[in-house]
C-alpha positions in Angstrom: 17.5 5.8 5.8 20.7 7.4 5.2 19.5 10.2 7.0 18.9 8.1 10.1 20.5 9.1 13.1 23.1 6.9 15.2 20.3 5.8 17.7 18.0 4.9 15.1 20.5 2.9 12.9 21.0 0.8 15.5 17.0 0.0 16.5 15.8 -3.1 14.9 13.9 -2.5 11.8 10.9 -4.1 14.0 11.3 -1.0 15.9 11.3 1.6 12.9 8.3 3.5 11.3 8.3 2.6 7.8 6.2 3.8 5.4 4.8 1.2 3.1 2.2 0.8 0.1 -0.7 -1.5 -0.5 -1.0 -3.6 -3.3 2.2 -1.5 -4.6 2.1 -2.3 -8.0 -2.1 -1.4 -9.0 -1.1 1.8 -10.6 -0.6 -0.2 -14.0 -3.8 -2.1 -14.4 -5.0 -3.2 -17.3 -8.4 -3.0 -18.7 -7.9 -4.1 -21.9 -6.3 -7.5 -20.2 -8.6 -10.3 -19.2 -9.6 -10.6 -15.3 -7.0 -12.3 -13.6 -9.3 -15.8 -13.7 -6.8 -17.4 -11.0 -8.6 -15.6 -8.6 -12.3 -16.0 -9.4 -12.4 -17.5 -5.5 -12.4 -13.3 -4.7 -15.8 -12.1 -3.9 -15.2 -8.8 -5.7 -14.6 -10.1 -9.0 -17.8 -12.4 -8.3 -19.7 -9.3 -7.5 -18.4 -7.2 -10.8 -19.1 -10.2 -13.4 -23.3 -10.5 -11.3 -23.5 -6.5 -11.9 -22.4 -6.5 -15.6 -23.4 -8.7 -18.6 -21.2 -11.9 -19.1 -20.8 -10.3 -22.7 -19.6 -6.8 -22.4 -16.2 -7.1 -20.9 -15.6 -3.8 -21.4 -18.3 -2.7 -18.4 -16.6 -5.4 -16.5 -13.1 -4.6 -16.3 -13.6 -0.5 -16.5 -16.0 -1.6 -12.8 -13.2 -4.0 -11.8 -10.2 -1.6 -12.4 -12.4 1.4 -10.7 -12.6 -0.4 -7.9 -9.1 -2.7 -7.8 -6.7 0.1 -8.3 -4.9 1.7 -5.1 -2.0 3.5 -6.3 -1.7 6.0 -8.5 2.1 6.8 -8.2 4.7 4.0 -10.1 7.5 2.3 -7.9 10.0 4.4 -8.7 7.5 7.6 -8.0 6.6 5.5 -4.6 10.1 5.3 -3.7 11.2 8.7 -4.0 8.3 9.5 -2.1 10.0 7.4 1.1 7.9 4.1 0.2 9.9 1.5 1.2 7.6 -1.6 2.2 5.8 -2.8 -0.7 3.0 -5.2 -1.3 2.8 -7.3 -4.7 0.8 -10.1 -5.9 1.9 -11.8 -8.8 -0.3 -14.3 -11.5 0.4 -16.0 -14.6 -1.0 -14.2 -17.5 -2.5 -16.0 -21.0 1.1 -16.4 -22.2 2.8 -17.7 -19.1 4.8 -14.0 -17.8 4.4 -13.5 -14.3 2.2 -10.1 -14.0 1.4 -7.9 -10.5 -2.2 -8.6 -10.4 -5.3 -7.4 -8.2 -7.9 -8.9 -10.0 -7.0 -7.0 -13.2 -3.5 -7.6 -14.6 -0.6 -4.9 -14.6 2.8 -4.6 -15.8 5.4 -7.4 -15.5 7.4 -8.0 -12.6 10.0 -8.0 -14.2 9.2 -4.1 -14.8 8.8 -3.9 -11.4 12.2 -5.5 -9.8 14.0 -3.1 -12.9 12.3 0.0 -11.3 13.4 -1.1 -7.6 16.9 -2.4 -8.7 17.6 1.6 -10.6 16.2 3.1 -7.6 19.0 0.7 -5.2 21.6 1.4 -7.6 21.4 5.3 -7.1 20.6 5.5 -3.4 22.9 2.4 -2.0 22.1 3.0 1.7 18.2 2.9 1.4 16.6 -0.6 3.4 13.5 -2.0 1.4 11.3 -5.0 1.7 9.1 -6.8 -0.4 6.7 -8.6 0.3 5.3 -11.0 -2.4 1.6 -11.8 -0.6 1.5 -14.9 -3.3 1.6 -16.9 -6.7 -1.1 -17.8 -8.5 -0.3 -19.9 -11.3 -2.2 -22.0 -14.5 -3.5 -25.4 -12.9 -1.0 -26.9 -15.8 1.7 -25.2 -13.8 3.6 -26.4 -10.6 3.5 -23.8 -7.4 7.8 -25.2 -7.1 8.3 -24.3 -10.6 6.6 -20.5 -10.2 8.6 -19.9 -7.3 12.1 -20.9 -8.8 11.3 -18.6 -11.8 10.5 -15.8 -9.7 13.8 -16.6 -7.5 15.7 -16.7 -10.5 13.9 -13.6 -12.1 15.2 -11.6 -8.6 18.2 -12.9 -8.6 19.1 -11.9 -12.2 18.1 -8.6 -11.8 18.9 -7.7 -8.2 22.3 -9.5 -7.8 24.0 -9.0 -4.4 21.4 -6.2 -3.5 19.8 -8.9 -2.3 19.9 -9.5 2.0 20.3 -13.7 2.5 17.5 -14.7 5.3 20.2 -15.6 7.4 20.3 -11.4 8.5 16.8 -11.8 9.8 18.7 -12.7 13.0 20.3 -9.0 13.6 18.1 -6.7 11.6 19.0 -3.3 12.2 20.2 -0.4 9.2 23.5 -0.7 10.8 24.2 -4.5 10.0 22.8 -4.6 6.9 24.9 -1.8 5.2 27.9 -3.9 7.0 26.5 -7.1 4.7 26.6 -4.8 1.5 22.9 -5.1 0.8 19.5 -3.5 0.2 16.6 -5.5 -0.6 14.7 -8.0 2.5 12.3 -10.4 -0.3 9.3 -12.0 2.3 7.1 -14.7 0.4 4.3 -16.4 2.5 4.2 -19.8 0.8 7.7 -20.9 -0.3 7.6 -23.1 2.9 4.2 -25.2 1.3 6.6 -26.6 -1.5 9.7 -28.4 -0.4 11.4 -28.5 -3.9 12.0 -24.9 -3.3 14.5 -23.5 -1.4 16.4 -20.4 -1.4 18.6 -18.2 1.2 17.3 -15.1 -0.4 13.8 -15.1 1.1 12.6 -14.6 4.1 9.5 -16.5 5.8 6.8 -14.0 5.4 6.1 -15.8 8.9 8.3 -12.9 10.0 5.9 -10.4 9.0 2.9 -10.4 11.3 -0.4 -8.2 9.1 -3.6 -8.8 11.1 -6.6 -8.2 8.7 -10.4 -8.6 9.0 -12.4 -8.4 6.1 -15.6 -7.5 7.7 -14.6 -5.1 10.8 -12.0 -3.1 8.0 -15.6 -1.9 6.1 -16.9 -0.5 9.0 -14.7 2.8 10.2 -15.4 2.4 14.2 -14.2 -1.4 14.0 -11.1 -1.2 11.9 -9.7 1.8 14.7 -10.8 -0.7 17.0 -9.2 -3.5 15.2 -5.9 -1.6 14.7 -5.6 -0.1 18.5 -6.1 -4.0 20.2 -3.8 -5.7 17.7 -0.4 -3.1 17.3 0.3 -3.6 21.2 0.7 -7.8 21.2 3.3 -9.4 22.0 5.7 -10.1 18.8 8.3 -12.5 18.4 11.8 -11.7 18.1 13.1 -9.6 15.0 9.2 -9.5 13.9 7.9 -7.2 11.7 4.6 -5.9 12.1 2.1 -4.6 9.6 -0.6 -1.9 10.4 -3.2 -1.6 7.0 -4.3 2.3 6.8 -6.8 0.6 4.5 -10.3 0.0 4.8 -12.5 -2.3 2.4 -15.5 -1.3 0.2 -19.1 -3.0 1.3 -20.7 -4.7 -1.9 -23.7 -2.3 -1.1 -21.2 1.1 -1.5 -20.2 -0.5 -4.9 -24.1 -0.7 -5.9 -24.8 2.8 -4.8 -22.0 4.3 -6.5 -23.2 2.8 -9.5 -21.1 3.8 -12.6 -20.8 7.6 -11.8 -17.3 9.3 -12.7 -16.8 9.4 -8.9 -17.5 5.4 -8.5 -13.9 4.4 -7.4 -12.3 3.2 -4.5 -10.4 6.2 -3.7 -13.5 8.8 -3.7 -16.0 6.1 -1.8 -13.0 4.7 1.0 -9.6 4.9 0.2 -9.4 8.4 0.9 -11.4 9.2 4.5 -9.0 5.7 5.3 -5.6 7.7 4.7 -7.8 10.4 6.4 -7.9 8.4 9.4 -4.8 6.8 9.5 -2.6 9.4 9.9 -4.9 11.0 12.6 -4.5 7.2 14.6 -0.5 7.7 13.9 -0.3 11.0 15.6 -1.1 9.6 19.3 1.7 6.5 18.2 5.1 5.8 19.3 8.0 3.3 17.6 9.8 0.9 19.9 9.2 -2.3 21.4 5.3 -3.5 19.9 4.7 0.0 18.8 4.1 1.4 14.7 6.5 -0.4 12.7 5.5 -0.8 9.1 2.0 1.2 7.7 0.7 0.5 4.7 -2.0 3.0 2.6 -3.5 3.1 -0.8 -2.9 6.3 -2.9 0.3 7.4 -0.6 0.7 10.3 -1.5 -2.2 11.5 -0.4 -3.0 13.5 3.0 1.0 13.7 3.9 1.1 9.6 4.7 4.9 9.3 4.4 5.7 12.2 6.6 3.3 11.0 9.3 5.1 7.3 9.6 8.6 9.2 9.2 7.4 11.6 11.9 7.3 9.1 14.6 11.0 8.2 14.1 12.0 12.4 14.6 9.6 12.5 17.6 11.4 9.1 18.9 14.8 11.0 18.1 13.7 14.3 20.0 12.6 12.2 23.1 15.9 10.4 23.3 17.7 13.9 23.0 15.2 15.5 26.0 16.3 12.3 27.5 19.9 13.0 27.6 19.5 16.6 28.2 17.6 16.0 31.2 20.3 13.2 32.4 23.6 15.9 32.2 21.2 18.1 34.4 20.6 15.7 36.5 24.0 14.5 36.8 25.4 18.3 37.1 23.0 18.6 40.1 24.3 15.7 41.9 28.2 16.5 41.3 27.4 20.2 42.6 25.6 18.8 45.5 28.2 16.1 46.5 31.3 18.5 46.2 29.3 20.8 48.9 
């Protein structure tokens, strides 16, 4: 974002194309952890414990990590890479530390926030967000007390990188490196418990991510999904979502079977970034145009530089712009002094 021109420094962040990852932190799951049994409610994980015996674990969580894990690069990889949205869910693990989690466990968060605060530290005028999709706790364990420990586990770690909410009202690279910080945190729930409360975090009601379970495992549908919904109408300052990600059917998962290319990045993950970046090319930024995309396995298929693009072809049209305004305006002088 450094390398942002004047223009673009000034655009909202609504208004930027920033690349972003889904389910950011799945690169570290664990098979020799147990399934993340807050979440049993997912249909996957139903799926993976009907297709393997209730006693070997080991078939179960080598099927659940083939099919749960979307990244491949670490945060700090991601990041150097121009990542800079990223997706985590957290859970409670068997001895109360908060984990990322999609359906397996993975490392700590607090691995995570150290990776993004040595990253902040070296590149100071690099914007990121994070956006924590939710909190699954032990039932012995109150949603208000999760959340302060993961505001005070932030906050230890992060310090002043951290943007207050308030900035959510002029959001623009510009005004942020005025506030002297780095690091937007969204969290879709805090507002369902009111004895938490924190400046730091942002409503992730300011993050608009249309999904549809069933039309994103069908190819035709999800274009069709994503071309009708990236043109509403937005609310002020907010930041919208496109998922470059498609879901497996529970059939693909049964015909793949447990063959060394049964994963989610051989059967769908990959024709998705496929087709994502071909959907970007006829895109613009601006007013409800691409703003944040997310992908699984990023690096894959030049993702990054296809977001990023859009921002250089918005650059080069504001330049043709100008050019073709002093021509204009030369044209008229010359005409007006004859």
């Amino acid at each position: 974002m450094a390398n942002l021109s004047t223009e673009l420094r000034s655009l909202k962040i609504s208004d930027l194309a920033i690349p972003g990852s889904h389910d950011s932190g799945s690169y570290s799951l664990l098979t020799n952890q147990p399934i993340d049994v807050l979440n049993e409610h997912d249909k996957y994980s139903r799926y993976f414990k009907m297709a393997s015996s209730k006693s070997d674990s080991k078939l179960l969580n080598e099927m659940t990590y083939r099919w749960s894990k979307t990244q491949d690069l670490n945060i700090t990889e991601q990041l150097k890479l121009g990542i800079r949205y990223f997706d985590f869910r957290l859970a409670e693990d068997q001895h109360n530390v908060f984990r990322v989690v999609h359906r397996l466990f993975g490392v700590t968060f607090e691995e995570i926030i150290n990776q993004i605060n040595d990253f902040s530290e070296l590149h100071p005028k690099e914007v990121l967000l994070v956006d924590i999709r939710q909190i699954d706790t032990h039932p012995g364990t109150s949603l208000a007390h999760a959340q302060n420990r993961t505001i005070s586990q932030l906050q230890r770690i992060l310090k002043s990188r951290i943007c207050p909410n308030s900035i959510m009202k002029n959001l623009n690279v510009r005004y942020i490196w005025k506030q002297n910080c780095q690091i937007l945190i969204f969290y879709n729930a805090l507002q369902k418990s009111k004895q938490t409360s924190s400046n730091i975090i942002c409503s992730n009601e300011m993050i608009s991510s249309p999904f549809n379970e069933k039309m994103f495992q069908q190819k035709s549908q999800w274009m069709k999904f994503l071309d009708k919904n990236y043109i509403q109408k937005r609310t002020e300052n907010q930041l919208y979502v496109t998922q470059g990600i498609m879901q497996p059917h529970w059939m693909e998962i049964a015909v793949a079977g447990d063959s060394e290319r049964a994963t989610l990045k051989n059967w769908v993950s990959d024709e998705a970034s496929l087709a994502i970046v071909k959907w970007l090319k006829r895109k613009h930024i601006g007013k409800n145009g691409i703003n944040i995309v997310i992908a699984d396995f990023v690096e894959n298929h030049h993702f990054v530089d296809s977001v990023l693009s859009l921002n250089v072809a918005s650059q080069g049209c504001t330049n043709k712009n100008k050019k073709y305004f002093i021509i204009i305006t030369l044209v008229v002088i010359v005409l007006t002094t004859k």
